[in-house]
N, C-alpha and C positions, 0 to 999 in steps of 0.2 A: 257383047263386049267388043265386038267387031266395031261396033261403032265407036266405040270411047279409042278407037286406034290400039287396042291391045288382042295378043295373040291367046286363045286360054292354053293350049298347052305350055308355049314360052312362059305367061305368066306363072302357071304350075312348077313349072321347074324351078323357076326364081325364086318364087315363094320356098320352093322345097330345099332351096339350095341355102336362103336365107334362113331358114327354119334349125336344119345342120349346124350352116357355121356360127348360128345364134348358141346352139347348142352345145358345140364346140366350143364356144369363146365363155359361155359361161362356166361350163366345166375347165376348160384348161386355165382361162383368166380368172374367170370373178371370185369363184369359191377362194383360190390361192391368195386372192388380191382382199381379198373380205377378212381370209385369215391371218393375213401383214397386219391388214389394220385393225383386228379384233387383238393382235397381240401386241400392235402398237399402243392403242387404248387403253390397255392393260397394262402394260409399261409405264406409261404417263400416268395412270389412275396409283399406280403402285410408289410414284416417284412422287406424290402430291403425297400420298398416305404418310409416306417415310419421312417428308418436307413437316407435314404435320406433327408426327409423333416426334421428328426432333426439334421443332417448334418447342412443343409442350414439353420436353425435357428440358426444354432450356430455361424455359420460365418454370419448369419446378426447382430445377436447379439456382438459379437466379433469388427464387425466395429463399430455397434453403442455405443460400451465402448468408443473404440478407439475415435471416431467422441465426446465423451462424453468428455472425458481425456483430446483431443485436444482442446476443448471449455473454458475447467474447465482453462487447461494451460493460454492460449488467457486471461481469468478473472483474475487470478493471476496474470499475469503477466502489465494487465490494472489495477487492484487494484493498484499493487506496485508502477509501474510509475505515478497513480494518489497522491499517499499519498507522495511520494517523492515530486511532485508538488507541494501538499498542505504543507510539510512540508519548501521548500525554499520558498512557498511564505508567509508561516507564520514565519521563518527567517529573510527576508526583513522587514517584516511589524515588526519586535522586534526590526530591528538594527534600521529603519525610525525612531520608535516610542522613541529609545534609541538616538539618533542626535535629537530631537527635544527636548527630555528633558535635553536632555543636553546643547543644547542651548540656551535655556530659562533658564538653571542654567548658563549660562555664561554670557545672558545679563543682567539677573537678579544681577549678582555678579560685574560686570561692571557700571550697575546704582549704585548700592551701593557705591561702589569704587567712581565714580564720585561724589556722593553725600557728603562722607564722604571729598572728594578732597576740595570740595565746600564749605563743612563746616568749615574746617578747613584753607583755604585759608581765608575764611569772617572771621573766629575767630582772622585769624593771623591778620587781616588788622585792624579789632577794636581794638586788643590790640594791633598796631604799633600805630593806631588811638590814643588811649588812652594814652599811654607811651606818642608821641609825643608834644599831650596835655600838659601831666601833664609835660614834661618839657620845653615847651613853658610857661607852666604857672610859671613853676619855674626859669625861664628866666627872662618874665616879672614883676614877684613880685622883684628880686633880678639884680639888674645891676650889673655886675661880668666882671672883666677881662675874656679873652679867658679861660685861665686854670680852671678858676672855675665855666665857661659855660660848661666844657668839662667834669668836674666831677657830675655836675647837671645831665646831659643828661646820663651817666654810672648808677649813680646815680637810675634814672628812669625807666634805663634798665633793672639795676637789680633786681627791686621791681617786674616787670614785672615778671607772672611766667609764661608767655609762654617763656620767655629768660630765666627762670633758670632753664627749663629740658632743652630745647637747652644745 
């Protein structure tokens, strides 16, 4: 080794000195510095995991609005077609409820009418009754030529006061 210009004991020592502080530097340095970055690693690995899993919360969350929104829609929209429901058939049940009382105001106004017909027919007939009478009786009391049977009975008619609003 003489010849390559190197000393062997010098080289020994350096070797052996390099061998130590190799030794040294991995025990004081690497292991600590291996365990920075194994807890760093870990860190990061740990901070991706949590990135993810509130990722995926968020998109479950996201659907389940969606799934929420879509329901809520579904209800509003069963609301609406219900109350329209309930408003034609509470509709009908106003126009029914309107056709019957207004039927019962038309037969009601139709008995009336007949009744009053009735009356007024029986009125007319006792006082044709009457009239008749009274110149039957005015007949009878007085024997009269035609002409003054004729004026009897006008006579009678006109006392009548159903014949004098006629």
């Amino acid at each position: 080794m003489e010849g390559l210009g190197l000393d062997l004991p010098t080289f020994v020592g350096q070797l052996v000195s390099f061998l130590i502080l190799l030794g040294l530097l991995v025990y004081v340095g690497y292991k600590p510095i291996r365990k920075m970055l194994d807890e760093r690693a870990n860190r990061i690995k740990e901070s991706m995991e949590q990135a993810e899993a509130t990722k995926q919360e968020y998109e479950q969350a996201k659907v389940a609005v969606q799934e929420q929104i879509g329901k809520a829609r579904e209800e509003g929209q069963a609301i609406i077609s219900q109350a329209a429901q309930i408003g034609d058939r509470l509709k009908e049940e106003a126009r029914g409820e309107a056709r019957k009382e207004a039927q019962a105001l038309v037969e009601r106004a139709r008995g009336e009418l007949e009744r009053e017909r009735d009356k007024v027919i029986d009125d007319l007939r006792h006082e044709f009754v009457d009239t008749a009478i009274l110149a039957a009786e005015k007949v009878i009391n007085e024997t009269l030529d035609k002409e003054r049977h004729r004026k009897l009975i006008e006579q009678a008619m006109e006392e009548s006061t159903t014949f004098k609003e006629n």
